[in-house]
N, C-alpha and C positions, 0 to 999 in steps of 0.2 A: 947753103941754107935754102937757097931757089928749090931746090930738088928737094927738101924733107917737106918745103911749102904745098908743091904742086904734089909730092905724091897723099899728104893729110887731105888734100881737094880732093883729090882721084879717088883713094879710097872712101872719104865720106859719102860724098854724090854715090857712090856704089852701094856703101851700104843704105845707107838712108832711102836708096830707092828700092832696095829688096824690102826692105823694113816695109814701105808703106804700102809696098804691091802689095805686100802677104796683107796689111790691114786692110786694104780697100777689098781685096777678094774675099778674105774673111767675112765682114762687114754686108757685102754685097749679097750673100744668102740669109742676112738676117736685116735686108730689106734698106742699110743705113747707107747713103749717099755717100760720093764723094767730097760733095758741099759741105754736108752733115759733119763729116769729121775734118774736115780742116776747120770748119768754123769748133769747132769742141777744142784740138788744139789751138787756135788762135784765143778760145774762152778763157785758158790757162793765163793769158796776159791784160784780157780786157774784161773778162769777166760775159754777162749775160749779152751784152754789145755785141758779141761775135755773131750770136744767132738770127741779128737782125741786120748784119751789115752787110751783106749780100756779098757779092765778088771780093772785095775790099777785106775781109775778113776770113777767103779761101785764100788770097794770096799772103796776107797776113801768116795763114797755119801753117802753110807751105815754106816759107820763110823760116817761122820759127820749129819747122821739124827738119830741115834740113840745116839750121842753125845747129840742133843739140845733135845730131849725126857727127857733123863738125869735128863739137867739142870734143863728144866721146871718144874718137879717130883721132883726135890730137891728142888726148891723156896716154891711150895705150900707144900708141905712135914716140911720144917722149919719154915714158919708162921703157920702152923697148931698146930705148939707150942707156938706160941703167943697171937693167935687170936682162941680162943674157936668155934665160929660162923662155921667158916671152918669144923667145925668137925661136931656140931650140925646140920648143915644146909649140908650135902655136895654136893644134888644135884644142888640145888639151886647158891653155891658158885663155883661148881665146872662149871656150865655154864656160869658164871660170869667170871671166870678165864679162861677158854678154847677163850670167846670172847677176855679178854684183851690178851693172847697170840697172837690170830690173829691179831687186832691193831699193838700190839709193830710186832712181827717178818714181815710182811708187808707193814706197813706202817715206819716203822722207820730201821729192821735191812736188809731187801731185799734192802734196796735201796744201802747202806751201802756196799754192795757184789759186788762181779767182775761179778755175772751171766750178761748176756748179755743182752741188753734190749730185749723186744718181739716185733717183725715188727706189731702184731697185737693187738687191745683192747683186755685185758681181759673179755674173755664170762662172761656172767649171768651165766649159767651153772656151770663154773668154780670154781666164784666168791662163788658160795650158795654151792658147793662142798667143797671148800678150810673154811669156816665158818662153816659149819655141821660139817665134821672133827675136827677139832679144839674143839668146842663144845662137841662135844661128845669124840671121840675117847681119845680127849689130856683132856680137862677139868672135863669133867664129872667122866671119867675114871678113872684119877687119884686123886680125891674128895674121892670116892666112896671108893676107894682101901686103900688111904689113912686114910680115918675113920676105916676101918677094923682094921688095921696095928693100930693103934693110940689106938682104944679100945680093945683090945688083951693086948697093951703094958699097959695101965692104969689098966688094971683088975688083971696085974699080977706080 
């Protein structure tokens, strides 16, 4: 069980750091800090607080996005024990899984949150950024990683 522990860490931490690189560089041509968005994630749990809590509230976002990298790496990581496909297929599934993460955390767990609302539409831009991510960085990534880890553990 040590080893499905440490490899749900290994993969998380990896995804979740592709995940945020691609936001912070994304972000970084339309001028948005990296303070800026940890404190926006971190708003998700404390509301308008984050924007005034200086450090406290970057390590805060930090936490709680590498918290939800986590989770997601453990969900497909434990159907991967259930559902063979997962394994045989993972890029294919792991694009599948990277879109439903976007659905559910968007459209069901962002609304859910204290972050504030945005005075403006979400860009196109945005929208095909926050979905590429997702797809690849969160989905794809941890498929990928997770068959490694999965055929390692069967072979030995």
């Amino acid at each position: 069980m040590a080893s499905a522990t440490g490899s749900v860490m290994r993969i998380g931490l990896i995804a979740g750091t592709l995940d945020i690189t691609e936001n912070l560089v994304f972000n970084a041509f339309r001028h948005i800090t990296p303070v800026q968005i940890f404190q926006y994630i971190a708003s998700g749990l404390t509301g308008a607080w984050a924007f005034r809590a200086g450090m406290e509230s970057v390590a805060l976002g930090v936490a709680i996005h590498y918290t939800i990298a986590l989770f997601w790496t453990a969900v497909f990581y434990a159907a991967s024990r259930r559902l063979g496909v997962l394994i045989r297929r993972p890029v294919a599934s792991g694009l599948v899984y990277g879109a439903m993460v976007y659905v559910i955390m968007n459209f069901v767990v962002l609304p859910l949150t204290r972050v504030p609302h945005a005075r403006a539409a979400v860009t196109l831009a945005s929208r095909v950024s926050g979905v590429l991510a997702l797809l690849f960085c969160i989905g794809a990534t941890i498929a990928v990683l997770t068959r490694r880890d999965r055929m390692r553990e069967i072979a030995s």
